[in-house]
C-alpha positions in Angstrom: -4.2 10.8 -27.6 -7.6 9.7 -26.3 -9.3 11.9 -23.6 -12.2 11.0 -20.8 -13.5 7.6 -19.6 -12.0 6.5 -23.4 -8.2 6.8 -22.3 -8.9 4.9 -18.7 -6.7 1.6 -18.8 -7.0 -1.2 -17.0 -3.9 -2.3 -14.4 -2.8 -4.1 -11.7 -4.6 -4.3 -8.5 -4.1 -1.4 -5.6 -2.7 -3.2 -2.2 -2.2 -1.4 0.9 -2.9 -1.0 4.6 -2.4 2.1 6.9 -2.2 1.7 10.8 -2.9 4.6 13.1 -2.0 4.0 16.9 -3.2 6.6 19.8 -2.5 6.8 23.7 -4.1 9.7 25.7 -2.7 10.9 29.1 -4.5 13.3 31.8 -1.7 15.2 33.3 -3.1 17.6 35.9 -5.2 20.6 34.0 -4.0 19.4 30.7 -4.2 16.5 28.5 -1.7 14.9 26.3 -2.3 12.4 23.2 0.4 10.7 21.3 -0.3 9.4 17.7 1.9 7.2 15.2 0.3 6.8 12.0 1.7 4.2 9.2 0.5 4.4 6.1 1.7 1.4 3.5 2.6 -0.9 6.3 3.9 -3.6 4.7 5.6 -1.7 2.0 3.9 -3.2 -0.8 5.1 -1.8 -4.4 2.0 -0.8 -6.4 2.7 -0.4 -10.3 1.5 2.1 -12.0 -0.8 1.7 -15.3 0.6 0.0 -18.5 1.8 2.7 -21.4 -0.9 3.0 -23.8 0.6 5.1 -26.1 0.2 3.0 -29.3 2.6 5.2 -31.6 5.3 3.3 -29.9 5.0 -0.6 -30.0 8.1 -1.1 -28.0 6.7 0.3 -25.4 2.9 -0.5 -25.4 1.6 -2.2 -22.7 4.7 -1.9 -20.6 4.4 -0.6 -16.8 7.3 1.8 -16.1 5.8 3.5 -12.9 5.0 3.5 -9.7 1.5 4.7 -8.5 1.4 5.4 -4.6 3.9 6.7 -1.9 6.7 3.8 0.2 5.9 3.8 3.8 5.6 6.7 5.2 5.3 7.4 9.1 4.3 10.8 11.1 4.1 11.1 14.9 1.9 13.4 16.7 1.9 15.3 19.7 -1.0 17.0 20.8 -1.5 19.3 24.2 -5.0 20.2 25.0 -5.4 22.6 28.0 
């Protein structure tokens, strides 16, 4: 198995956008911010390097993961005083 910069491969391209919205309300002494964060957006599959393990030719050069996360979403809620 080769180790370092040596074992780096070369693979498909990296795709994805993240979105982060924010409203802020002043609400007597305190203020309130609401926050929806997307990350991935549009949901775009990004594959993961080929197999370079050359011991195995029925498998060299074959992607059989997934690099990155789905979307994934998170609200926020934040009270300042």
């Amino acid at each position: 198995m080769l180790s370092g910069v040596a074992s780096r491969g070369r693979g498909p391209s990296w795709q994805g956008l993240d979105l982060s919205l924010q409203k802020a309300f002043e609400t007597g002494p305190a203020r309130v911010s609401l926050r929806w964060d997307v990350f991935n957006v549009f949901d775009t599959v990004n594959l993961g390097l080929p197999d370079s393990n050359i011991s195995n030719t029925a498998t060299v050069g074959t992607i059989r993961s997934l690099a990155g996360d789905p979307r994934i979403m998170q609200f926020s809620l934040r009270v300042s005083f």
